[in-house]
C-alpha positions, 0 to 999 in steps of 0.5 A: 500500500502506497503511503502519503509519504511516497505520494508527497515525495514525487511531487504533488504541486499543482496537482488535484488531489482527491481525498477521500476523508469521512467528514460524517459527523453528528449534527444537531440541525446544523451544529456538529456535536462532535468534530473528532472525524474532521479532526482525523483527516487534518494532517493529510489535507494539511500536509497536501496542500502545505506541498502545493496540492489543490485538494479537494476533500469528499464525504459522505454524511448519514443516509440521504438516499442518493438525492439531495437532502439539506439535513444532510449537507457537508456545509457545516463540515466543510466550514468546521475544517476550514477553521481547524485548518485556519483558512478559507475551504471553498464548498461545492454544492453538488458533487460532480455537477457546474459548481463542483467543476468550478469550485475545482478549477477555481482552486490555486495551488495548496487551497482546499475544497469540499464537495457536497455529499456523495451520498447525495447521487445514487452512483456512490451506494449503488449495487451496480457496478456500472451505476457505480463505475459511471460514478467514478468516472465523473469524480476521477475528472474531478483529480488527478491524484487520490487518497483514501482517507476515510476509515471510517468507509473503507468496509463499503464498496462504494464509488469513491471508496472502491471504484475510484482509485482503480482510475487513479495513482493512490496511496492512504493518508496518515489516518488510514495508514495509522488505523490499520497499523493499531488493527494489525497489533491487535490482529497479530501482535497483541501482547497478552494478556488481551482483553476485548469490551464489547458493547452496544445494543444488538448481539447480532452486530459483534457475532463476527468479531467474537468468533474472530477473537475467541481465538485470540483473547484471552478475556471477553467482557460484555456490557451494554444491551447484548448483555441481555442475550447472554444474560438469557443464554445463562439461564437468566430471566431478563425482563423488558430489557432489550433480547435477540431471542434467535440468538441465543443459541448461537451465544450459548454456543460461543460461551461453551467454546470460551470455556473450553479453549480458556477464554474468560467471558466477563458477564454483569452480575448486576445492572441498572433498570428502570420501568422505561427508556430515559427521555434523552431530550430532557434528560429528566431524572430516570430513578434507575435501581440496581439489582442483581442480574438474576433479579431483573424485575418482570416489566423492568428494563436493563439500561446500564451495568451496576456498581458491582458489575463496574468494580469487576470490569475495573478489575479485570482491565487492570493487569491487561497489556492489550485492551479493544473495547466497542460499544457502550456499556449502558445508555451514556448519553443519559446522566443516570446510564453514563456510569458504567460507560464512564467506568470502562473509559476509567479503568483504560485509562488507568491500565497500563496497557495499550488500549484502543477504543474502537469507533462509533458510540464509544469514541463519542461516549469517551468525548462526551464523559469529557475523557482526554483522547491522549489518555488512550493509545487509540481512538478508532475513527471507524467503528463498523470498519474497525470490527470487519477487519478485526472479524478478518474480513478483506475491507474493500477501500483498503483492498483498492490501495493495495498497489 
């Protein structure tokens, strides 16, 4: 795979180059709450156009359905990179149409631009390779050069992110070069003992990557609403609380396998549940009880692991040398469910070990509970990306950099 690094040493003054970033960062109307991705790609594009390059930066943000959509536009993201690099981003309001020609032919060497949401031509999702394809051609008039960037899509087969650099010389920016470095320490070189924290809502979404690491962690600690699925499989009643019943099979399965290849399952032995989810607007109190995990009330709804289930994962990060954690442990973004969350992010910060956090909700959750980012060795921009490649999967946006 071809870096940056060798991309800037054969010259790119003067030169177009596309850098596939993700700027998809959560909005509240138009007010990112969260720049951590924008912040992720600062190095490449500054690097690029500290070399004279004429960089023209792309995304995708949410799910607009391959039309316009202004609740989707890359306006406020293409203004926040502007002020994080300290000068004028020129934006395009369509993606390969008048004002994307002229916003790239108006750009002087070692200026920056951003186009708006890919994701707003159906070109960019579709599952046709022709849609696609036709696509990428527009964008590859755009450039002359491309840069993959963007980790957080490198598990899509869409247009820019595969399509793309086949039509152009390539190589990775410093996130994604920087990203799969960490995925491969934890892949092949993980110093042990390893431990993986996974959290979330749905069991269904981690199958993979726990098959994946049962061959290679030693400890597995489980949190957040797939607790509940295991939980069941134990034999436990959990009452309203959030329960993929079909997979309960499939769970118990892997916890039988844990159990004979010595991998040490961390379930909660007591969680927090309240009558209802919590109003996340308002954030109105919610009254949770703490009760024990075989004690869950009928009726009652688990929203975060207890103050024992915190002292025992506390424990159990605290003689790791490698710790992969995704997924929240309960409903951080509400005060009563945060502790939990806050407990895990702690017991990181306070290990020894090289920790990664491993995108999406927990990236947001340790910025949100107000955590410093350097007190983790790794803060994934790519969630969904981070957990493919960690279940083995070939990722296409990184296939398509391979020379």
């Amino acid at each position: 795979m071809k870096t940056i690094d060798q991309l800037l040493a054969e010259g790119v003054a003067g030169k177009r180059v596309f850098v596939r970033a993700d700027l998809n960062v959560p909005l509240a109307g138009t007010a990112i709450t969260d720049d951590g991705r924008i912040r992720a790609v600062l190095p490449t594009v500054a690097k690029l156009a500290e070399a004279g390059a004429r960089v023209v930066v792309a995304s995708h943000l949410g799910r607009p359905k391959g039309a316009p959509d202004p609740a989707f536009s890359l306006a406020p993201a293409a203004a926040r990179l502007g002020e994080l690099l300290g000068t004028e981003v020129a934006f395009a309001a369509d993606t390969v149409g008048d004002s994307a020609r002229a916003v790239v032919a108006g750009l002087a060497d070692g200026q920056v631009a951003v186009i708006e949401n890919l994701r707003f031509n159906p070109g960019e999702t579709s599952k046709d390779d022709a849609e696609r394809a036709a696509f990428a051609d527009q964008l590859a008039s755009l450039a002359d050069l491309y840069v993959g960037d963007g980790f957080g899509a490198v598990h899509r087969k869409h247009a820019s992110v595969y399509d793309l650099p086949a039509r152009l010389p390539h190589a990775a920016g410093y996130l994604i070069a920087g990203e799969v470095g960490v995925l491969k320490k934890l892949t092949e070189d993980a110093k042990r003992p390893y431990a993986v924290v996974l959290g979330g809502a749905k069991v269904s979404d981690k199958l993979g990557v726990i098959d994946h690491l049962l061959e290679r962690a030693d400890r597995i600690l489980i949190g957040g609403g797939m607790a509940y699925t295991f939980l069941k499989a134990q034999g436990h009643e959990v009452g309203a609380s959030l329960l993929q019943e079909d997979q309960i099979p499939v769970v118990r399965e892997y916890l039988e396998r844990a159990g004979k290849k010595g991998v040490e399952f961390v379930l909660p032995v007591d969680v927090l549940v309240a009558a209802g989810f919590p109003d996340l607007k308002t954030k109105a109190p919610a009254h949770p009880t703490a009760v024990a995990v075989d004690a869950i009330p009928a009726g009652q709804m688990g929203l975060d692991i207890g103050p024992e289930s915190r002292k025992l994962y506390a424990s159990k990060l605290a003689d790791t040398a490698t710790v992969f954690w995704n997924g929240p442990m309960g409903v951080f973004e509400h005060p009563d469910y945060a502790e939990g969350t806050k407990a895990v992010a702690q017991a990181l910060v306070d290990s020894p070990a090289f920790t990664v956090v491993g995108g999406g909700d927990s990236a947001a959750a340790v910025r949100t509970l107000g955590f410093d980012e350097n007190a983790f060795g790794h803060i994934s921009t790519g969630g969904g990306a981070s957990l493919e490649y960690l279940e083995g999967k070939t990722l296409p946006g990184l296939a398509a950099l391979e020379d």
